[in-house]
Biotite code that builds the C-alpha atoms (Angstrom):
import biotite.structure as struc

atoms = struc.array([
    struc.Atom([-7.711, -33.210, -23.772], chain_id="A", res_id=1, res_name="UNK", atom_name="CA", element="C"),
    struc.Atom([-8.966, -30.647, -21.640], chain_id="A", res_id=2, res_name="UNK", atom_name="CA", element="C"),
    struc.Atom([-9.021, -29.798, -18.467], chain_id="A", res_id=3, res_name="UNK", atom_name="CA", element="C"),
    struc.Atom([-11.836, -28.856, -16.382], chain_id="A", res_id=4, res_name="UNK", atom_name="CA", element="C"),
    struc.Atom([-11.450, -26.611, -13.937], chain_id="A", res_id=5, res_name="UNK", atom_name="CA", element="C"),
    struc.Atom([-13.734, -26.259, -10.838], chain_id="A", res_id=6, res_name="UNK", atom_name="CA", element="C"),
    struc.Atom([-15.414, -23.029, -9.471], chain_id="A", res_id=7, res_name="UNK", atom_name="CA", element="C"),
    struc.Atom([-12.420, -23.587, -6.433], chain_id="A", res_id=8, res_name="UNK", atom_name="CA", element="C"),
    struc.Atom([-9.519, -23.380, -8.781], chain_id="A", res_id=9, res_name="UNK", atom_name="CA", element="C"),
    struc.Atom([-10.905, -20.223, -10.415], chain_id="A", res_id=10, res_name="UNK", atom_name="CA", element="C"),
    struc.Atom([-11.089, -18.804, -7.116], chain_id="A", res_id=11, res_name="UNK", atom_name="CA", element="C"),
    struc.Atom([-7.977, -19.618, -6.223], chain_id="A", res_id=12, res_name="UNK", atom_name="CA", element="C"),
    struc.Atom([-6.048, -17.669, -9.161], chain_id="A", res_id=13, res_name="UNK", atom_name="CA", element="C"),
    struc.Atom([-8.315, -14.124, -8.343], chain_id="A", res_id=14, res_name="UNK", atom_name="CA", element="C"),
    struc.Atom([-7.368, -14.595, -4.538], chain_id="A", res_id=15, res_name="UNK", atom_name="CA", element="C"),
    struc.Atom([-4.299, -15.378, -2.268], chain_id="A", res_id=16, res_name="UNK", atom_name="CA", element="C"),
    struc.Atom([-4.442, -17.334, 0.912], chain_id="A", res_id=17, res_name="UNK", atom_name="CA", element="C"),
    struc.Atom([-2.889, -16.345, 3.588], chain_id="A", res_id=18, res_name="UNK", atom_name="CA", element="C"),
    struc.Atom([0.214, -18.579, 3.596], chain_id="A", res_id=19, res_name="UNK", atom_name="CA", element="C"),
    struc.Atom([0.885, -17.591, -0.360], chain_id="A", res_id=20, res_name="UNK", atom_name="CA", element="C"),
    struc.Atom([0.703, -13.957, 0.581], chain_id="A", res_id=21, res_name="UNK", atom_name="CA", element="C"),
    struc.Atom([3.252, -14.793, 3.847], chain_id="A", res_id=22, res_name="UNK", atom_name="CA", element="C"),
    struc.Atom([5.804, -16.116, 1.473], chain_id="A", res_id=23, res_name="UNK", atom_name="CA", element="C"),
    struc.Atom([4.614, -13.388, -1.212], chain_id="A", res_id=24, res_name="UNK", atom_name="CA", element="C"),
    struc.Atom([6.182, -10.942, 1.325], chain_id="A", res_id=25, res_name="UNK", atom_name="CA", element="C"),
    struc.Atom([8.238, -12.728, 3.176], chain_id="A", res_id=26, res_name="UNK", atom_name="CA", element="C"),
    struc.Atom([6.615, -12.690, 6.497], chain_id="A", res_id=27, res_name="UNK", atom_name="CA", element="C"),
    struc.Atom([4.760, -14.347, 9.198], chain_id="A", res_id=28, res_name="UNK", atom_name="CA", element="C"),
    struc.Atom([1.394, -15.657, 8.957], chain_id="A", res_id=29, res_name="UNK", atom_name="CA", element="C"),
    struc.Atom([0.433, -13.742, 12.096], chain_id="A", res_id=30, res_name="UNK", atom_name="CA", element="C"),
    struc.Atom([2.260, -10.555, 10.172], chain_id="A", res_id=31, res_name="UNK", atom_name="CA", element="C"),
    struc.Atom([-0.531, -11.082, 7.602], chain_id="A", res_id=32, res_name="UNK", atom_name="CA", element="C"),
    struc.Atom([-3.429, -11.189, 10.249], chain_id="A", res_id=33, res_name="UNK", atom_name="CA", element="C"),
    struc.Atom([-2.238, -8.079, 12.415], chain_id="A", res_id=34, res_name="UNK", atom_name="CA", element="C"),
    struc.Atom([-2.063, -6.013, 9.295], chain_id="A", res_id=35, res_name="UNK", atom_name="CA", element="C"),
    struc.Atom([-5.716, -7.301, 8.288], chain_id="A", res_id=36, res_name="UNK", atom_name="CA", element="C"),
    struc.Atom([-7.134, -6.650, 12.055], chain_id="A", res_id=37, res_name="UNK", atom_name="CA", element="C"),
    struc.Atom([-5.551, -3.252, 11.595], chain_id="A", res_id=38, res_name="UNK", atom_name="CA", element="C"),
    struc.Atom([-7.419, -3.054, 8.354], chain_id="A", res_id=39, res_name="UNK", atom_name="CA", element="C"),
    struc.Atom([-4.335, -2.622, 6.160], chain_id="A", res_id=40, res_name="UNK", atom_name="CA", element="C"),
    struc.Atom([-5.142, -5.647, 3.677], chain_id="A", res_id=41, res_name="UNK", atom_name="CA", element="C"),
    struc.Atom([-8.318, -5.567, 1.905], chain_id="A", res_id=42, res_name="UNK", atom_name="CA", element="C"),
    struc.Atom([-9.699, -9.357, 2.139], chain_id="A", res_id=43, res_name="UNK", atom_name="CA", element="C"),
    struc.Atom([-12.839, -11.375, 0.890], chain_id="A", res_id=44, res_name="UNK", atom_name="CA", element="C"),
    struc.Atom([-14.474, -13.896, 3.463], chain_id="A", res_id=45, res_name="UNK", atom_name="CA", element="C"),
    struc.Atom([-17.487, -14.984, 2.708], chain_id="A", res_id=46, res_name="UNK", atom_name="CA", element="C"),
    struc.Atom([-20.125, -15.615, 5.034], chain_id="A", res_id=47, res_name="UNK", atom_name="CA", element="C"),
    struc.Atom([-20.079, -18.590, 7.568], chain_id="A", res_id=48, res_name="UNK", atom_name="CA", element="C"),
    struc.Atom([-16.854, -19.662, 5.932], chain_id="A", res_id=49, res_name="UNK", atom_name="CA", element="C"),
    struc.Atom([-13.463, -20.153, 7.915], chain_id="A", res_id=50, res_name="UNK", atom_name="CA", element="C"),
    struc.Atom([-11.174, -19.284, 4.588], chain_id="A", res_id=51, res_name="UNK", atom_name="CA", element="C"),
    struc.Atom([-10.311, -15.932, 4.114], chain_id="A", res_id=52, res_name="UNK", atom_name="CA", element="C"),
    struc.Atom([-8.685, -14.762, 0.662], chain_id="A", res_id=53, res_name="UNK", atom_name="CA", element="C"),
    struc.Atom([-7.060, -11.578, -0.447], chain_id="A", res_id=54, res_name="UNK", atom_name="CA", element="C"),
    struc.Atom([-7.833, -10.276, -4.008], chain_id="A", res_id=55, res_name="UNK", atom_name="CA", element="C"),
    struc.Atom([-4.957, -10.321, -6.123], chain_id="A", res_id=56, res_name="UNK", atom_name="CA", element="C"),
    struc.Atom([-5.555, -6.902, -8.033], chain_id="A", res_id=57, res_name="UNK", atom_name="CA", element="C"),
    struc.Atom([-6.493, -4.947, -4.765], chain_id="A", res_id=58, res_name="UNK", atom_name="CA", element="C"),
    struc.Atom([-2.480, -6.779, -3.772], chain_id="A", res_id=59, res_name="UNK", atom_name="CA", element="C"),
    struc.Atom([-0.902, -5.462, -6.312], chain_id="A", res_id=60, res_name="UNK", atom_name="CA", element="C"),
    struc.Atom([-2.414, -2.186, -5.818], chain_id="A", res_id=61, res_name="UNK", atom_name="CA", element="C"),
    struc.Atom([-1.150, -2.327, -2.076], chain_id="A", res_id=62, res_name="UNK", atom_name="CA", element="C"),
    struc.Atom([2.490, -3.473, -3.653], chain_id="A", res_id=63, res_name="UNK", atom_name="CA", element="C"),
    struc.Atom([2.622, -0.437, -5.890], chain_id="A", res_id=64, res_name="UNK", atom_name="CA", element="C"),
    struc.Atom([1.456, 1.985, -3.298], chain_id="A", res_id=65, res_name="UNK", atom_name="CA", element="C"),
    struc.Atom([3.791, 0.605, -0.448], chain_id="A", res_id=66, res_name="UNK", atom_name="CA", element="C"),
    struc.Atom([6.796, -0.213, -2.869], chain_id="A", res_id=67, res_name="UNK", atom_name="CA", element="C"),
    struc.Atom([10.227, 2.012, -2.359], chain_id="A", res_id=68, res_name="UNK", atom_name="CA", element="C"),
    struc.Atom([11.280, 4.382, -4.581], chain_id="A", res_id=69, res_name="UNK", atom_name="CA", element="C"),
    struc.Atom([14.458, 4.700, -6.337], chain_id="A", res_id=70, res_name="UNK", atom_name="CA", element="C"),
    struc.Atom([17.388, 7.563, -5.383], chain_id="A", res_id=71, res_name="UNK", atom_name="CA", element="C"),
    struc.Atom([16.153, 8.737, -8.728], chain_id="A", res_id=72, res_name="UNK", atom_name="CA", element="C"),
    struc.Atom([12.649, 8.695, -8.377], chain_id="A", res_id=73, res_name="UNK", atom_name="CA", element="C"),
    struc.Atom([13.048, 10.006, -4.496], chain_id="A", res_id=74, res_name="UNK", atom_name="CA", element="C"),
    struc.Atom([14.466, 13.135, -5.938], chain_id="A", res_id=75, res_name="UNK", atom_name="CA", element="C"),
    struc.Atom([11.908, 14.002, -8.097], chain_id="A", res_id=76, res_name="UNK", atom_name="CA", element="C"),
    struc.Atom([9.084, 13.562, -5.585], chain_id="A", res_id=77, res_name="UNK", atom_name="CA", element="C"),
    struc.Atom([10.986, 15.913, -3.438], chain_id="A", res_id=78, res_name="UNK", atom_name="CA", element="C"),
    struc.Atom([11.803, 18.327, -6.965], chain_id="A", res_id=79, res_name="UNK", atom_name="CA", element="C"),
    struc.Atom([7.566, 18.167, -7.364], chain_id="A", res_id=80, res_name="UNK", atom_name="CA", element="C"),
    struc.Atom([6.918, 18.699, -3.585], chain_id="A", res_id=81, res_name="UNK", atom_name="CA", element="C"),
    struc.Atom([9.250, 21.662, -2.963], chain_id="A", res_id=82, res_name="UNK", atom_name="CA", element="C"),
    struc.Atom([7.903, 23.036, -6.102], chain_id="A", res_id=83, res_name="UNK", atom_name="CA", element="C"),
    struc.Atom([4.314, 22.653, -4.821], chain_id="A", res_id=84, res_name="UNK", atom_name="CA", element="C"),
    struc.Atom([5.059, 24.571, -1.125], chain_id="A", res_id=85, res_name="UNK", atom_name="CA", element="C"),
    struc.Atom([4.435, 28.023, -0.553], chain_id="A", res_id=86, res_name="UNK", atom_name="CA", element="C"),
    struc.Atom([7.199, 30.670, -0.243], chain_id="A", res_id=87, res_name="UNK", atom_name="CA", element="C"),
    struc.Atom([7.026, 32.907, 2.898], chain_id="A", res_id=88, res_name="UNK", atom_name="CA", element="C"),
    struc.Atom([5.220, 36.096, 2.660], chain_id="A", res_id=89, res_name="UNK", atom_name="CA", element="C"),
    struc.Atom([7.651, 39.187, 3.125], chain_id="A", res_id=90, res_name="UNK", atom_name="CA", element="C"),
    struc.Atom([6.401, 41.900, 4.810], chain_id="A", res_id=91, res_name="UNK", atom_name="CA", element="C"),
    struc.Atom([6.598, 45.463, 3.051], chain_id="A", res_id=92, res_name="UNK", atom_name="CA", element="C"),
    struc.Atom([6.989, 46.775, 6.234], chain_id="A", res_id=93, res_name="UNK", atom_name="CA", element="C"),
    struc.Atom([10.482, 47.971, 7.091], chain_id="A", res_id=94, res_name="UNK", atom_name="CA", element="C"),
    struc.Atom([11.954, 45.980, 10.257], chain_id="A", res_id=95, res_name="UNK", atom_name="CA", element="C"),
    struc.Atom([11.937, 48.010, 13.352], chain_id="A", res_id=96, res_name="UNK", atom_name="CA", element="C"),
    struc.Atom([14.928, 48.237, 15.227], chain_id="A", res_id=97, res_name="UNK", atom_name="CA", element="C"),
    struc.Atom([15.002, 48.763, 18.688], chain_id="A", res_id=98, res_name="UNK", atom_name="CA", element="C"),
    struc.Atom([18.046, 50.205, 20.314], chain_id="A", res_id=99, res_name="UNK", atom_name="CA", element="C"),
    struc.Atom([18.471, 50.920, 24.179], chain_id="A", res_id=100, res_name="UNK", atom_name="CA", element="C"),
])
């Protein structure tokens, strides 16, 4: 037997509501609404409608850009950004010394 699944449910496994993504993350509802006010969470509404879903691959992105890095993995962002910055320029001039 199979089952058929309506236009809703199919919407519902591309998107999270709000309260899934609150216990997703492990906070607030209202956490979730400040952060998409401040434009942080990409979300779909469509027009005239009350619901408001977040797309689960533009999520995950989020969750891979905002997850913590390992001690490991912190040291070799810092190897790959130290190796990145300039060096200070030294002067061929010879240091003046001033005496009184």
């Amino acid at each position: 037997m199979t089952k058929i699944v309506s236009k809703d449910e199919q919407l519902e496994k591309n998107y999270y509501t709000q309260t899934e993504l609150s216990e997703r993350w492990k906070v607030s509802p209202g956490t979730i609404i400040n952060w998409r006010k401040e434009g942080r969470l990409p979300f779909f509404k469509l027009p005239g409608a009350s619901k408001i879903l977040y797309p689960v691959d533009l999520i995950l992105e989020c969750e891979q850009k905002h997850t913590t890095l390992t001690k490991e993995e912190q040291k070799v962002q810092i190897q790959l950004t130290e190796s990145k910055r300039k060096k200070p320029v030294v002067s061929a001039k010879p240091r003046k010394e001033w005496r009184i």
